[in-house]
LODREN-938876 format. One record per residue (C-alpha): residue number from 1; residue in three letters; x, y, z. Coordinates in pm, 1 decimal, padded with zeros to 6 digits. Layout:
 resi resn     east    north       up
  NUM  ALA        X        Y        Z
...
This chain:
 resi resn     east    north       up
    1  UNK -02684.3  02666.1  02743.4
    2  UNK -02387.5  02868.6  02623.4
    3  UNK -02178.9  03094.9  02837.4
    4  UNK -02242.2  03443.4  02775.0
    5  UNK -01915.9  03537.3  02652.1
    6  UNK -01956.2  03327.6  02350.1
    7  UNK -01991.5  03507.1  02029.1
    8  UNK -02288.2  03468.0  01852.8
    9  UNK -02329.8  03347.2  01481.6
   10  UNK -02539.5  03551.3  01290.5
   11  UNK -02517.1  03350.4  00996.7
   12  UNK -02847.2  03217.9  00827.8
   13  UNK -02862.9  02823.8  00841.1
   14  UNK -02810.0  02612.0  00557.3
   15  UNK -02960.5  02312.9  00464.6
   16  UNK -02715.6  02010.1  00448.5
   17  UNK -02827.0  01873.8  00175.8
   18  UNK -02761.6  02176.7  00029.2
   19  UNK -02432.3  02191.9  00140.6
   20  UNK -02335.8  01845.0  00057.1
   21  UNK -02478.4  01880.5 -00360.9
   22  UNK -02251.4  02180.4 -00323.2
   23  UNK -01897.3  01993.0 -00184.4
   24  UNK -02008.6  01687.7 -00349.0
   25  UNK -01963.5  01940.8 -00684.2
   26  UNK -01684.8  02051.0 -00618.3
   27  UNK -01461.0  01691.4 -00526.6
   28  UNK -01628.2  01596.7 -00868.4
   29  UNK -01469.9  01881.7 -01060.4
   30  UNK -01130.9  01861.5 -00892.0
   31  UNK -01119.1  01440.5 -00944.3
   32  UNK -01191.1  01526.1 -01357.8
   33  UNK -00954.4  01793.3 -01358.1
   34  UNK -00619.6  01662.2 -01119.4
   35  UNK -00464.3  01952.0 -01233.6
   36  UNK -00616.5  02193.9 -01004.1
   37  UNK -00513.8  01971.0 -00701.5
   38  UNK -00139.5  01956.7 -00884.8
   39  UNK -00106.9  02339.3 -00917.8
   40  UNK -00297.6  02382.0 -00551.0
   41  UNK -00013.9  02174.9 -00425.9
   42  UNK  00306.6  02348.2 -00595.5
   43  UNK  00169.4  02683.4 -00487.3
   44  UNK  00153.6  02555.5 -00097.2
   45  UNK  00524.1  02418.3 -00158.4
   46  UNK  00632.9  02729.3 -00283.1
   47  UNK  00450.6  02954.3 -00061.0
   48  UNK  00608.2  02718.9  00251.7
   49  UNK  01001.6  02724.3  00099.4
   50  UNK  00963.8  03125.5  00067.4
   51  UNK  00735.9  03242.4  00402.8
   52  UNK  00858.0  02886.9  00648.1
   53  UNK  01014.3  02947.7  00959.4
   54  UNK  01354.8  02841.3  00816.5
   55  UNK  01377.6  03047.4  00583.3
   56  UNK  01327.1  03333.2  00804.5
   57  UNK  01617.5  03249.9  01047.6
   58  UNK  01857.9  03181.5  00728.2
   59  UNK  01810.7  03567.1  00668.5
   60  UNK  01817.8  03694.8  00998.5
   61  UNK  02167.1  03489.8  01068.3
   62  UNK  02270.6  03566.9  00714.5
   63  UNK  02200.3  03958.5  00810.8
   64  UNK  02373.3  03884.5  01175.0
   65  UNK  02706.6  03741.5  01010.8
   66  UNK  02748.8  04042.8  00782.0
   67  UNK  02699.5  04249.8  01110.0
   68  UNK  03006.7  04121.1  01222.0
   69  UNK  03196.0  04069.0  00942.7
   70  UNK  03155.6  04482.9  00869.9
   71  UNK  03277.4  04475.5  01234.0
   72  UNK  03564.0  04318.3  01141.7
   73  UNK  03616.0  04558.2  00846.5
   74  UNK  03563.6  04849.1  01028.6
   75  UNK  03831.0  04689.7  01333.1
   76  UNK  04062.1  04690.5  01050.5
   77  UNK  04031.2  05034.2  00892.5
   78  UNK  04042.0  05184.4  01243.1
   79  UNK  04385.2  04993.3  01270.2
   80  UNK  04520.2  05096.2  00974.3
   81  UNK  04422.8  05476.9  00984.4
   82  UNK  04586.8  05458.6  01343.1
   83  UNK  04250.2  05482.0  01527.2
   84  UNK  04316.0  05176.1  01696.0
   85  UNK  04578.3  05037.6  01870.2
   86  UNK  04736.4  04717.0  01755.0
   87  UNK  04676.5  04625.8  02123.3
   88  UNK  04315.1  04733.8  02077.7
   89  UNK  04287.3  04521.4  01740.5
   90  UNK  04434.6  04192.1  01916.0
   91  UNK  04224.8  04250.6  02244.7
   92  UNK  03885.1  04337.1  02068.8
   93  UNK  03904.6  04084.9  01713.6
   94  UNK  03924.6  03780.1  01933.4
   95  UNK  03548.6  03842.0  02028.6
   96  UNK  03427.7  03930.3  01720.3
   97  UNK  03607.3  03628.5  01533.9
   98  UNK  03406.1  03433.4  01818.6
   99  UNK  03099.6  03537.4  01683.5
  100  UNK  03150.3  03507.3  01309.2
  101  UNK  03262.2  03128.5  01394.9
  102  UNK  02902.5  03099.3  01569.6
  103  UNK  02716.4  03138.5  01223.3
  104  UNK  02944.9  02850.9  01027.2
């Protein structure tokens, strides 16, 4: 007997030899037209290059390094419109030059 926390399917039964005419349709309409299972295939690669798990840390470190490299940029302005000390330039670039190197 089944726990009571189980859900409950609601759905009406179906005969399996229904269901087989049915798949057994289908496989025959996919093996006379290999097309379908080519273009089935090239959108899966495509949809798994643009939405994979690599491809969504390339743009989250690509977004990270130009983080730091408008740090850098911004370092340097302050420096040059005397916002910054030369001091404060060679103590605080160090750091973010650290980072930056941790994206190559």
């Amino acid at each position: 007997m089944a726990p009571s926390s189980w859900a409950v399917c609601d759905s009406k039964p179906v005969r399996q030899e229904i269901l087989d005419e049915v798949v057994w349709r289908e496989i025959i309409k996919l093996l006379e037209s290999p097309h379908l299972i080519e273009e089935e295939l090239k959108r899966r690669l495509a949809t798994a290059r643009n939405v994979g798990p690599g491809r969504c840390r390339k743009e989250i470190l690509q977004r990270d390094l130009v983080r730091v490299q408008s740090s850098m940029e911004r370092l340097m302005t302050a420096y040059q419109e005397d916002l910054l000390s030369l001091d404060g330039l060679r103590r605080r670039m160090p750091d973010v030059r650290k980072r930056e190197q941790g994206y190559w």
